[in-house]
C-alpha positions as CSV (number, residue, x, y, z in Angstrom):
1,X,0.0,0.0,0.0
2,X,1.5,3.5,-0.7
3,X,2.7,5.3,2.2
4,X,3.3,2.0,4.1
5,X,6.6,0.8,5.3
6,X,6.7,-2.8,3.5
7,X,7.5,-0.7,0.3
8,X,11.2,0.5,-0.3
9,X,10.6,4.2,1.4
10,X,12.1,7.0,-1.0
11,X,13.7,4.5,-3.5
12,X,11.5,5.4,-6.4
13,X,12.0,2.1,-8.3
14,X,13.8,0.5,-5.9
15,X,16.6,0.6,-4.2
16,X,20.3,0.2,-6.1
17,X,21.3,-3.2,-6.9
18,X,23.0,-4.8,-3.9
19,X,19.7,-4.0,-1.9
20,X,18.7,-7.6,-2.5
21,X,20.3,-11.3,-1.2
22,X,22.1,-12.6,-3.5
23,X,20.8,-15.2,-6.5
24,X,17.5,-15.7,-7.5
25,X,14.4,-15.3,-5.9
26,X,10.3,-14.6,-6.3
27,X,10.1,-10.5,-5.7
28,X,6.7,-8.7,-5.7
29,X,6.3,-5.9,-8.6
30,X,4.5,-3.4,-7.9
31,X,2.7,-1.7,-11.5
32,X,0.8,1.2,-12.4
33,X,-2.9,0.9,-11.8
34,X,-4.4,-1.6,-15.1
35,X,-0.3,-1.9,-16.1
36,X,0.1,-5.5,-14.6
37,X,-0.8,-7.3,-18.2
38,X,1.5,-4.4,-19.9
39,X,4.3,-5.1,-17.0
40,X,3.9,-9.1,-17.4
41,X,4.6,-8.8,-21.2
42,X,7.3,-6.1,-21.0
43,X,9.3,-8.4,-18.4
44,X,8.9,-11.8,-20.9
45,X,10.4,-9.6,-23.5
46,X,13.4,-9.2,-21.8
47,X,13.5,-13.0,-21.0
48,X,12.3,-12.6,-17.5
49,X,10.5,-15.3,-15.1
50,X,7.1,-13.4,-14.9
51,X,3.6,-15.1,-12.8
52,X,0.5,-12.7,-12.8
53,X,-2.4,-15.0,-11.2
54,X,-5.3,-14.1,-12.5
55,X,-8.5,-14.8,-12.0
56,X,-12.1,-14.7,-14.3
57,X,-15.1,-12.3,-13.0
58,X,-18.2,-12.2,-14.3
59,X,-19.4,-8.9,-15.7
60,X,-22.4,-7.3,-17.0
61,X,-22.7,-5.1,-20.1
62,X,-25.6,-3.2,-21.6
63,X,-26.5,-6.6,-23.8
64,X,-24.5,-9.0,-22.4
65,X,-22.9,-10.7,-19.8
66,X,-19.2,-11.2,-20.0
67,X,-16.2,-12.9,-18.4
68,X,-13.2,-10.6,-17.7
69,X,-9.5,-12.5,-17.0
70,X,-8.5,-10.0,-14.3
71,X,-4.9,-9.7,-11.9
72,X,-5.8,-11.8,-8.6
73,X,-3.8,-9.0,-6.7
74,X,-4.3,-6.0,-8.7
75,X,-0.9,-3.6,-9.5
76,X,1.1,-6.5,-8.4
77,X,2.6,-9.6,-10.1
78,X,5.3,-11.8,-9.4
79,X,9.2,-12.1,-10.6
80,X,11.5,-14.4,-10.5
81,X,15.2,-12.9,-11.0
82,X,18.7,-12.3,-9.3
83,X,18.4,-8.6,-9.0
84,X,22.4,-8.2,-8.1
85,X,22.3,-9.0,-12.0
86,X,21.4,-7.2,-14.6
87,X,18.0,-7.8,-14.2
88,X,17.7,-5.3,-11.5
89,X,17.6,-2.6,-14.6
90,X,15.9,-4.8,-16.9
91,X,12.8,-4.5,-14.7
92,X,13.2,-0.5,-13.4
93,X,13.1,0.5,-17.4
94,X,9.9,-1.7,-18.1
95,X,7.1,0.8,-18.6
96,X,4.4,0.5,-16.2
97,X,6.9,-0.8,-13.2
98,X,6.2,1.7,-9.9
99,X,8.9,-0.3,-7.4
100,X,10.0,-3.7,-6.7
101,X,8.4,-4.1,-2.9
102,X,11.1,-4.3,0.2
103,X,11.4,-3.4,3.5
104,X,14.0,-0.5,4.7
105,X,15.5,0.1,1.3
106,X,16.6,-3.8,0.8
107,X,14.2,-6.0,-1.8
108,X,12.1,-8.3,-0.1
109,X,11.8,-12.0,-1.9
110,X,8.4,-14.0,-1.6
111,X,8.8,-17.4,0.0
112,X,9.0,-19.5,-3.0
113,X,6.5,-21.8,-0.9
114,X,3.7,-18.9,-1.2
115,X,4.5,-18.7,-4.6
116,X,4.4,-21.9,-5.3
117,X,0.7,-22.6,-2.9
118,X,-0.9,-19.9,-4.9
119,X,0.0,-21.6,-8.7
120,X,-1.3,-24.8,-7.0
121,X,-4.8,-23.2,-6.2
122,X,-4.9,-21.9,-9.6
123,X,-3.9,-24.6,-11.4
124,X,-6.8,-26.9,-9.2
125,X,-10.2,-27.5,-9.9
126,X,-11.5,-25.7,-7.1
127,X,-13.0,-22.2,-7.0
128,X,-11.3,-19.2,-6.0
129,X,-11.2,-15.5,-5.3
130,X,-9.5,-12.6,-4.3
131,X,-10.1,-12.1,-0.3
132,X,-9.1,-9.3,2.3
133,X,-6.0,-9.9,3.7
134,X,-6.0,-10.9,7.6
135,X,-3.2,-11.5,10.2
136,X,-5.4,-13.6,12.5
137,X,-6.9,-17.0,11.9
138,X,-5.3,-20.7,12.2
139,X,-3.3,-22.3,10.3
140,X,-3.6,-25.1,8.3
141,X,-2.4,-28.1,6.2
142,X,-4.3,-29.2,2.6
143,X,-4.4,-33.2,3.2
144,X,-6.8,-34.4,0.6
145,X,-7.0,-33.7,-2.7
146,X,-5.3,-31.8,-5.4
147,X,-4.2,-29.2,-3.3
148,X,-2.1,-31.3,-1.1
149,X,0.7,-30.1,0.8
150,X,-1.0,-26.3,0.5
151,X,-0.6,-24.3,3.8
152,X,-2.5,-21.0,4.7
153,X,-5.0,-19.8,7.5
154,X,-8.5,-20.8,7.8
155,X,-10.8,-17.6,7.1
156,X,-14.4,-18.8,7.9
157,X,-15.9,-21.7,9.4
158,X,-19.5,-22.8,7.8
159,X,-20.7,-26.1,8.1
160,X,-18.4,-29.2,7.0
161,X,-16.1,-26.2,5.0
162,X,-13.7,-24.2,5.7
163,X,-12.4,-21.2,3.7
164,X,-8.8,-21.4,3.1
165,X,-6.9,-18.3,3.1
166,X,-3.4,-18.3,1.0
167,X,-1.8,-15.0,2.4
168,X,1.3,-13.0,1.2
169,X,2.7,-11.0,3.9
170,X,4.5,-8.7,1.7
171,X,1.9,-6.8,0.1
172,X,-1.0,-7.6,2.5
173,X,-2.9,-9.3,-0.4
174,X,-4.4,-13.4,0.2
175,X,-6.9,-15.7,-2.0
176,X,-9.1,-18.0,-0.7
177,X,-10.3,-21.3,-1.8
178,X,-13.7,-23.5,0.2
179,X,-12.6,-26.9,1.4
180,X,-14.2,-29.6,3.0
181,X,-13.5,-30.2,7.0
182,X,-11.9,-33.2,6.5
183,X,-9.3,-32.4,3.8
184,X,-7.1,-30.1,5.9
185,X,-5.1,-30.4,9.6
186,X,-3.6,-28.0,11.7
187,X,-0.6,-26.8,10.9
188,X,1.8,-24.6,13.3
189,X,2.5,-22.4,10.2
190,X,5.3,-19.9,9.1
């Protein structure tokens, strides 16, 4: 969120190469509002590791109904690069870029685990959604079915399901996805 201290404060873009551990890791970009698709194809040009989950909304026209394939986390997406490499200004001279999220003028990486729970929800057959970030909540462990192995916090509790909440700490953003009781187990989490 703008003003907030899990951005890199005064760095513009970022902060100068060194401001991020060494080799690669998943890094949240932070785009122009609407400039995530632009962002996404103006990294892959450059030969860059790019994920923008997305998800599809119903929406009505005048004489229609249609379904938009919107960002999950809208003005972010995900990158996968060393930025002690040239990368660093590969990505600060993509149009659309606003800053590559950190804390205290040092880049921040996304648990590749995160990363990798929220491609598994989107590549399953289960519904999900974009859902308000929360801190509180228990965690859990996926135990049944293709989602397996998936940790995040339980959001809701209706009966026999329980709303699973996938959360990235980073930019305060989560997704959810409704499971049955029985296909998750506590889990002492991060």
């Amino acid at each position: 969120m703008p003003g907030s201290s899990r951005h890199v404060a005064g760095a513009g873009l970022g902060a100068p190469p060194g401001g991020a551990p060494p080799g690669p890791a998943w890094y949240v970009i932070h785009t122009r509002s609407r400039h995530e698709a632009k962002v996404e194809a103006g990294l892959r040009q450059r030969h860059l590791e790019v994920f923008l989950p997305r998800v599809a909304v119903p929406s009505r026209r005048r004489d229609r109904k249609v379904i938009l394939d919107l960002p999950l986390f809208p003005g972010y997406l995900f990158l996968f690069a060393d930025l002690q490499t040239q990368a660093y200004e590969e990505v600060i001279r993509t149009a659309g870029v606003v800053r590559i999220l950190g804390h205290n003028r040092q880049f921040v990486p996304v648990p590749a685990a995160t990363v990798q729970a929220i491609q598994t929800t989107l590549a399953s057959d289960r519904p999900y959604y974009p859902w308000r970030f929360l801190r509180r909540g228990t965690w859990v462990r996926i135990i049944d079915g293709p989602l397996t192995g998936v940790t995040g916090i339980v959001q809701e509790c209706r009966e026999k399901k329980r709303k699973l909440v996938i959360s990235v700490d980073l930019f305060c953003r989560a997704l959810a996805v409704e499971l049955d009781d029985d296909a998750v187990e506590p889990w002492p989490g991060p």
